[in-house]
N, C-alpha and C positions, 0 to 999 in steps of 0.2 A: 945425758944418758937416762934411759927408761930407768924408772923403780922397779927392783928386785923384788918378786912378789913367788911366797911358799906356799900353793896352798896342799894342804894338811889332810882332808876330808872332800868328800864329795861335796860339791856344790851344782844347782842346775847346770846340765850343760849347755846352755845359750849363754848363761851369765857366764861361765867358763869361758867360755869362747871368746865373748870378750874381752876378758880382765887378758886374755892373753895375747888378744891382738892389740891392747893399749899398753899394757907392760911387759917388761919380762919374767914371765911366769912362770913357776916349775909346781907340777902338778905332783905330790909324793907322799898318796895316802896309805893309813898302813902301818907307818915307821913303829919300831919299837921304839922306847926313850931313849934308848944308847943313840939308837941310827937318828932319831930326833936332835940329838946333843953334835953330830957329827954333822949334821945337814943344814942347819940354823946359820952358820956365819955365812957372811955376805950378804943376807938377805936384809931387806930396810923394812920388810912388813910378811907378817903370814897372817894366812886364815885355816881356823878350826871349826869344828862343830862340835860334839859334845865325846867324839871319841879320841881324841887326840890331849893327854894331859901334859898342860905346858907348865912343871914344875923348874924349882929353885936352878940343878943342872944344866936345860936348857936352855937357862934365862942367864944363864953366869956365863953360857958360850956364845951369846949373839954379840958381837961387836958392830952392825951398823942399824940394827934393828931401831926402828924407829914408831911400829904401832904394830900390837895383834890383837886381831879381829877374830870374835867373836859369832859366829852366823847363828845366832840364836840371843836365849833370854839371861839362864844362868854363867856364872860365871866362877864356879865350883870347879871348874875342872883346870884353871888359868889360878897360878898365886900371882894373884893381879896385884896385891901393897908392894910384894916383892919386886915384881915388875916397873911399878911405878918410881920405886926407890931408886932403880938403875935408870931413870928418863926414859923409860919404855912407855906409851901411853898403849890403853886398855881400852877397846870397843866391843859392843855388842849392837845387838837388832834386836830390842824389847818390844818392838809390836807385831811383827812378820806374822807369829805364829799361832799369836793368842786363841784364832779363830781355829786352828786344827787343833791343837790342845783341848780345848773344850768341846769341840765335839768329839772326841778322844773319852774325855772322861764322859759326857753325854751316854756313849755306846758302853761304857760299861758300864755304866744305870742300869740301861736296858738289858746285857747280860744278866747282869746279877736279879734283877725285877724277875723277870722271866725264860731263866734259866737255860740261854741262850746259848754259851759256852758250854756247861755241865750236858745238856741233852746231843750238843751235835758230837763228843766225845761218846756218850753211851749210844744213841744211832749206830753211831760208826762200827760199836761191838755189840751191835744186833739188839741192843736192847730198846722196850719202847715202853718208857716212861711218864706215859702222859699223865695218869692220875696222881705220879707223884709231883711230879711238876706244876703246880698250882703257884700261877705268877702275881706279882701286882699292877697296880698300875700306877702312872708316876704322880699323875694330876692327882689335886691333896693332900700330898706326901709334903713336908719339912724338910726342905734340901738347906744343910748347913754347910756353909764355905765357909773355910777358914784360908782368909789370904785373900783379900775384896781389890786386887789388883787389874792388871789389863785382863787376863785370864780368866780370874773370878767373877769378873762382869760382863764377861761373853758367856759364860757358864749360866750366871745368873738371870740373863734374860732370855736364853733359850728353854731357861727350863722352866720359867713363867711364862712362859709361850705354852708349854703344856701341861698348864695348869699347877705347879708347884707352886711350894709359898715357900719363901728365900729368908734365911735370917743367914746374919753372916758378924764372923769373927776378925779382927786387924788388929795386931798391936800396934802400926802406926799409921793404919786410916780411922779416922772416927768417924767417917760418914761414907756410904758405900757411894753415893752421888744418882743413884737407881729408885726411883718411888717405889715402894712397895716392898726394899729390900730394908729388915730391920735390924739394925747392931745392936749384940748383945756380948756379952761378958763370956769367953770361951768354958768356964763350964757349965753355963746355961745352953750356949750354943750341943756342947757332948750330950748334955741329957736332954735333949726337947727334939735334936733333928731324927729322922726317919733314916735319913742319906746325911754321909758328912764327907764333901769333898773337898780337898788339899790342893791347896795352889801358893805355896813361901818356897823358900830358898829353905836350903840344909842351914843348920846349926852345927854348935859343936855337941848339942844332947840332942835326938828325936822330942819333935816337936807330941808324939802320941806314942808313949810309953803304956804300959801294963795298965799303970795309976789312971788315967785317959781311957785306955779304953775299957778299963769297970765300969766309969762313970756311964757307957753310951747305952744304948736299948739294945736288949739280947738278941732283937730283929731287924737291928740297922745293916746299912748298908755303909763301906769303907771304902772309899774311893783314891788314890796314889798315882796323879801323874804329874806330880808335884819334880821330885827330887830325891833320891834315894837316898835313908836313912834319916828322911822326915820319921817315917813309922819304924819303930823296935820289932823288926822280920822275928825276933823269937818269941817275944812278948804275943806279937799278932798269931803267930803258929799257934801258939799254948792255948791262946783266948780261942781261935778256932778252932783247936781239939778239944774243948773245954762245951762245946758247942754254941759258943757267942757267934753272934751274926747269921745275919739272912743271906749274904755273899759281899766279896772283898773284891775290887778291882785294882790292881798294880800296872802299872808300866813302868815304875822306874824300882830302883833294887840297889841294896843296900852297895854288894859287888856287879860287876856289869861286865861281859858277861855273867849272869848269877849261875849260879853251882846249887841252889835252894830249891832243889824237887821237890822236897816235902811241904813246901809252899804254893811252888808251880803247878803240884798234882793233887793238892787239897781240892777237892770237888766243890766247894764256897767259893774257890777263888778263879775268876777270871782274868787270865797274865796275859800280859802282849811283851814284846821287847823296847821297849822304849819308843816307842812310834808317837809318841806325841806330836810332836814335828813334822813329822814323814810321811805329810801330805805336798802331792805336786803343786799346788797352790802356794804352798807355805814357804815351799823350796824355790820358788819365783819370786817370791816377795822376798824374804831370806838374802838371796841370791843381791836381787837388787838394792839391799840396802846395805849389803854388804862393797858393792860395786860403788856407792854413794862415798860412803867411808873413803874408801881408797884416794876416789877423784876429789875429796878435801884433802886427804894430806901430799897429795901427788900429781895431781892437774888431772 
């Protein structure tokens, strides 16, 4: 008998296609966690993406479950030890995406540089802001990464490509493995970059607190397509009505959907909805290694 396969979330549709002409697959995105808790038994595998939270409940209702997949990097939104405890194994696709991520944060460089976001909102209400909008440029700038993973090193050599000089933070890489890219001590890294963009996993505190960002340049740039609740959303508010920062780019958000206008319509800040990912590219590769996954545990 085929493997019972849930998926959760959008996946390409060619990859769809097939995961469902090799298994039997029931496509049901969407669910609330109740209808999540009710639709889980029987199945011996699902797949998520980052909008689907597969807590303690739905993990206590799977009786043949045997792997969930992950079609992405973090794994934040899955109580994966939980998981594991019950013989559930935990997968993800840690490389699919690195490359639309980074050019993700990339483009809100360039926002925030030159006022990209800010002018095509004021355009729109007729106004025309040129002289105040005086941009920079990014070649010479100190782009500080914090989080020198797959991510941080697609970041890191695109933006040496146009001319930035790279120092970068790990608490547990000690060498970025990039010539040119120097480790240093993260609060060398807050007070010396120009740009400081995020690329770790959530903790249980924000990795850039109030304390953090005192430490950065009153003209940096803040970059978040990291992981929501990397950065203190109120800590960051205050600091930007406080007038810190040159502009802030977010894609990921403390709540998701976020509710945080006063954030989303601070004129510094350039927002997307989590789109890091949510490139057709990424959603192909994604796709396919999530298809990989399966045909190990399942033929």
């Amino acid at each position: 008998m085929s493997a019972k396969v849930l998926i959760c979330d959008p996946l390409d549709p060619a990859v769809t296609a097939t995961i469902k002409e090799k298994y039997d697959a029931t496509e049901k995105a969407g669910m609330s966690p109740e209808e999540l808790v009710q639709n889980v038994p029987g199945f011996d595998a699902m797949i998520v993406r980052s909008a689907t939270k597969v807590r303690e409940p739905a993990i206590n209702a799977m009786d043949t479950m045997k792997v969930i997949i992950r079609g992405g990097v973090g794994l934040d939104n899955i109580d994966v030890s939980y998981a594991r405890n019950k013989g559930i194994n935990v997968e993800n696709t840690p490389t699919a995406s690195s490359p639309s991520v980074a050019e993700l944060a990339l483009g809100h460089i360039f926002s925030c540089l030159r006022f990209i976001q800010a002018s095509n909102v004021t355009m729109r209400k007729g106004e025309w802001n040129k002289k105040q909008y005086k941009g920079k440029e990014i070649a010479g700038k100190v782009l500080g990464i914090i989080g020198i993973g797959r991510i941080g090193k697609e970041l890191a050599q695109k933006a040496m490509a146009l001319g930035a000089k790279v120092i970068a933070y790990d608490a547990y890489i000690p060498d970025s493995g990039i010539e040119g890219v120097r480790m240093v001590p993260k609060e060398t890294l807050l007070k010396e970059s120009d740009i400081i963009s995020l690329h770790i996993p959530a903790g249980e505190e924000p990795e850039i607190g109030a304390a953090e960002l005192a430490m950065m340049k009153d003209d940096a740039i803040l970059i978040n397509c990291a992981r929501g609740g990397v950065v203190d959303e109120k800590a960051l508010l205050d600091a930007l009505n406080s007038g810190k920062f040159w502009g802030v780019g977010i894609d990921v958000w403390e709540q998701e959907p976020t509710s945080n206008l006063d954030l989303i319509n601070h004129p510094k800040v350039s927002a997307t909805p989590h789109l890091g990912a949510n490139a057709k590219e990424a959603m192909a590769r994604v796709g396919g290694e999530v298809l990989k996954i399966l045909e190990q545990y399942f033929g």
